[in-house]
VEXTORPA-24481 format. One record per residue (C-alpha): y negated, x, z. Coordinates in steps of 0.001 Angstrom, whole numbers, plus 500000, padded with zeros to 6 digits. Example, Ala and Ser with C-alpha at 12.3 -4.5 7.8 and 13.67 -1.06 7.14 Angstrom:
% VEXTORPA-24481
504500512300507800;501060513670507140;
END
This chain:
% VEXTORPA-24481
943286892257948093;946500890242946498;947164891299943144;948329888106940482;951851889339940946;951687889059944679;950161885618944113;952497885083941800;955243885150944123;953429883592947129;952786880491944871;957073880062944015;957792880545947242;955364877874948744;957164876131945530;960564876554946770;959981875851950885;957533872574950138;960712870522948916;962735870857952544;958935870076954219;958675866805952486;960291864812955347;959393861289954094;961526862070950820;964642861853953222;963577859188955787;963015857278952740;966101857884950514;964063859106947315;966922860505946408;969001857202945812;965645855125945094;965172857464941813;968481856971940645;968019853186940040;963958853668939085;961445856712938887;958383854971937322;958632855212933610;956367853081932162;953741852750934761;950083853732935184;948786854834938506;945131854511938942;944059856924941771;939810856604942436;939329859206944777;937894863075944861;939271863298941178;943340865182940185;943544868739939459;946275869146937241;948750871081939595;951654872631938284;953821869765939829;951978866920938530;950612868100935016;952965866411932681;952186863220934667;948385863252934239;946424861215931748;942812861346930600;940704859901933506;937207859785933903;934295860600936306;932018858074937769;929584860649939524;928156864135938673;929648867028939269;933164867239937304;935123868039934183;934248864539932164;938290863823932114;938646863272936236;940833866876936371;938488868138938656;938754868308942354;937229870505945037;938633868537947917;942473868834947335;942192864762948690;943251863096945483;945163865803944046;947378865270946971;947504861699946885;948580861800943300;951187864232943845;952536861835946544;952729859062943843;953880861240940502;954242864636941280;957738865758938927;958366869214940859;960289872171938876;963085872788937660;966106873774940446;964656870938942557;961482873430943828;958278871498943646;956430869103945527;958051865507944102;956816862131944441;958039858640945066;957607857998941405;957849860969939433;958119859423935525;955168857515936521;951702858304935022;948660859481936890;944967858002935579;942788860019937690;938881858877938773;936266861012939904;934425858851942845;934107860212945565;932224863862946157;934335866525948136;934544866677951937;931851863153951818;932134860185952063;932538858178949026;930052855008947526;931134851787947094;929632851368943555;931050854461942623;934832853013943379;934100849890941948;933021851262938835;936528853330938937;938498850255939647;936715848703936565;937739851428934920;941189851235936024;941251847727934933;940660848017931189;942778851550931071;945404849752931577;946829850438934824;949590848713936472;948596850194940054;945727851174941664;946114853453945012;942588853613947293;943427855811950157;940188854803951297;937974852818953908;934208851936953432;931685849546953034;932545846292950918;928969846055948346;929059842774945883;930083844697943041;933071846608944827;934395842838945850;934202841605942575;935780844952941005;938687844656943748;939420840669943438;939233841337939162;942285843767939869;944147841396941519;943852838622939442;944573840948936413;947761841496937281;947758845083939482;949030845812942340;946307847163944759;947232848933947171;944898850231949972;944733852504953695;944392850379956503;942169853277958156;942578855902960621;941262856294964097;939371857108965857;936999856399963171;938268853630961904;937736850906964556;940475848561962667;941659847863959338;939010848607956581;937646847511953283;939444847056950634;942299847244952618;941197843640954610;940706841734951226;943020838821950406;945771839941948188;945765843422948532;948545845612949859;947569847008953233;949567850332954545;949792851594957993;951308854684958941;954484856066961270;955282859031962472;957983861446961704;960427859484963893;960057855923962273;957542854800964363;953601853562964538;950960856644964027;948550857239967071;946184858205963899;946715854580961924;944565851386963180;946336848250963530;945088844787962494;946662841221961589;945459842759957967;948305845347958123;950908843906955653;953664847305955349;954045850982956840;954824854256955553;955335857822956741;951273858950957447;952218862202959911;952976865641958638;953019864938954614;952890867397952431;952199867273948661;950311869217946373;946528870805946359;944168872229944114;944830875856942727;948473875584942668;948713875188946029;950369872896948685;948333870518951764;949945868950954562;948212866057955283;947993863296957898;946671859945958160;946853856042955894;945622857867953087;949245859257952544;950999856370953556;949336854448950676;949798856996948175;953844856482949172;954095852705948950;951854853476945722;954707855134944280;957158852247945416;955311849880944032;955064852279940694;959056852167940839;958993848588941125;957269847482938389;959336849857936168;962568848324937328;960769844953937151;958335844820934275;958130841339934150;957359840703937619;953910839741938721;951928842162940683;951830839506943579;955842839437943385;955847842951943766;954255842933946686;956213840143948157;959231842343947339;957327845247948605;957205843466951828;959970841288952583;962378843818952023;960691846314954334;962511847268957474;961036845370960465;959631847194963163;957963846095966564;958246842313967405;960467840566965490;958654839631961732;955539840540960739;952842842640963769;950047844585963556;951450847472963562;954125848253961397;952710844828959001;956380843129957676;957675846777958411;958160850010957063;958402850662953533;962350850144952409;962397852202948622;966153851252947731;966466847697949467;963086847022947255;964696848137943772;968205846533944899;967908843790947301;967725839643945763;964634838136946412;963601834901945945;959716834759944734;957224833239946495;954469831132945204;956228831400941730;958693828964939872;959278832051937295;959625835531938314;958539836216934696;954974834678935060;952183837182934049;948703836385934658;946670834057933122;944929834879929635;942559832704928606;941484834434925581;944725835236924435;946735838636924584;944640841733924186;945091845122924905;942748848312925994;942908851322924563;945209853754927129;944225857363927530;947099860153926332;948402862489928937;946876865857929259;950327867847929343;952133865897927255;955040863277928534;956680860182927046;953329858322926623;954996854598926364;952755853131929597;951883849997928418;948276848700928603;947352845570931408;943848845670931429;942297843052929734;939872844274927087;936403843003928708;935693842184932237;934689838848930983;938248837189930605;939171838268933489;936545836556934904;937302833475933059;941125833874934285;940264835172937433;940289831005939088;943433830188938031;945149833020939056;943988833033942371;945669829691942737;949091831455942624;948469834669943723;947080834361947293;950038834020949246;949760837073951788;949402836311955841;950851832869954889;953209830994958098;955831831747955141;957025835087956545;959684837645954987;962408837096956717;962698839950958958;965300842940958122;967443844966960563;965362848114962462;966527851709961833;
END
């Protein structure tokens, strides 16, 4: 039986090795992405089996909550490793000497919901009582590496997000289960992520689907798990939790830019793939972290790229929750402080905002 020393050391040197086995870092250029933008300022919303607060990721997690029994009260708990790796993919900060799992945003914060039970599938009421949550908590993203049934309630919760000014981002699906792209990933406005491969191109594993907007490494990815540890994982689920954390580096380079204008920038900047423009495989293309922070795009459906979302009742603010490990805490609030102005804002909005699958392409950009 392993004594805690042995563990000890088994645990630093998964730590040191899980760095060089995070592929996508490198096929992605993290490296030179995170010099221009690594999230500060920016909430994460992650519904999903809940966030354990790993080693790698603790400074970076906030105060969540649990929509169904059987966690902590706070959204740390998780018996799956599913969102705990999803999170680290977004925010994970790694160790010191560059050892650590690290994610595509790593100043960014985590707000972690406890929907969906271990190793089951998850209820749509349950999510879209975490994406209401995520709404008044203030976050600025919300990543659902997730495909199920679309109930009334989880509509509403998902088109409120959208017109509250987050960025929703959402797994196309995986097959052989997934017959093609899934709910919420299929709803107008949100951010729809297929998956490649370790050599730049479509997953076997990720569905396809006109819905597909923008691809992301889904094959091999490995981030961190529950009990210190480390999970490789495959499948949309990990692509979103990526383009998650480029849309998390986004905003902080671009905190006046709509959440619809982030994902135009999201998009047309991506490197095309497949046919020429936009397919239903690759979406506008694959995920392109620097060209996103760096590149001069013209917005689309918006006179001002400093246009925020319409408030009917005025500016208000909800309360934000503090980080569990500590952290620089200055995430500012979005959600609106009652479900009912967004409502009320939710028509205008809309107006603007639904310019996705449009005959007014990206232009294309050069394949890799």
């Amino acid at each position: 039986m392993p004594t805690n020393a042995t563990s000890a050391i088994q645990e630093l040197d998964d730590a040191k090795r899980v760095r060089s086995d995070q592929w996508h870092l490198t096929f992605l250029q993290a490296d030179a992405a995170q010099s221009i933008s690594q999230g500060k300022g920016v909430i994460v919303a992650v519904p999903d089996t809940g966030t354990e607060p790993h080693p790698d990721l603790r400074r970076n997690l906030l105060t969540g909550i649990d929509v169904i029994p059987g966690g902590s009260g706070d959204g740390h708990t998780d018996r799956d490793s599913h969102g705990t790796g999803m999170a680290g993919l977004i925010a994970a900060h790694g160790r010191d000497n560059k050892i650590g799992a690290l994610g595509i945003a790593p100043m960014a914060k985590i707000l972690p919901i406890f929907n969906s039970p271990p190793h089951g599938d998850g209820d749509p009421e349950a999510l879209a009582q975490g994406i209401e949550y995520a709404i008044l908590n203030g976050a600025d993203v919300i990543s659902i590496s997730s495909v199920g049934g679309a109930s009334p309630r989880l509509q509403q919760a998902v088109r409120r997000a959208v017109a509250s000014n987050i960025v929703v981002v959402a797994a196309a699906g995986n097959r052989p289960q997934d017959a093609g792209v899934g709910y919420p990933a299929i709803e107008e406005d949100v951010l729809a992520v297929g998956g490649i491969d370790r050599n730049g191109y479509h997953a076997a594993i990720s569905t396809t689907g006109p819905e597909v907007d923008i691809a992301a490494p889904a094959v091999d990815i490995y981030s961190t798990s529950i009990n210190g540890k480390y999970r490789r994982g495959t499948g949309t689920s990990d692509a979103t939790a990526i383009v998650a954390g480029a849309a998390a580096l986004v905003r902080s380079k671009y905190p006046d830019l709509p959440a619809s204008e982030v994902v135009h920038r999201l998009t047309a900047t991506a490197v095309d793939k497949g046919p020429p423009g936009r397919d239903d495989e690759y979406g506008y293309g694959v995920v392109d972290l620097v060209a996103a922070l760096t590149a001069d795009v013209p917005p689309v459906g918006f006179e001002s790229a400093t246009a925020g979302a319409p408030d009917a009742a005025g500016p208000t603010t909800a309360a934000v929750a503090e980080p569990a490990g500590g952290g620089d805490g200055g995430a500012t609030a979005r959600g609106l402080a009652t479900l009912g102005v967004i409502v009320a804002a939710a028509g205008a909005w809309a107006l603007v905002a639904r310019r996705r699958r449009s005959s007014d392409d990206p232009p294309p950009r050069m394949s890799r």
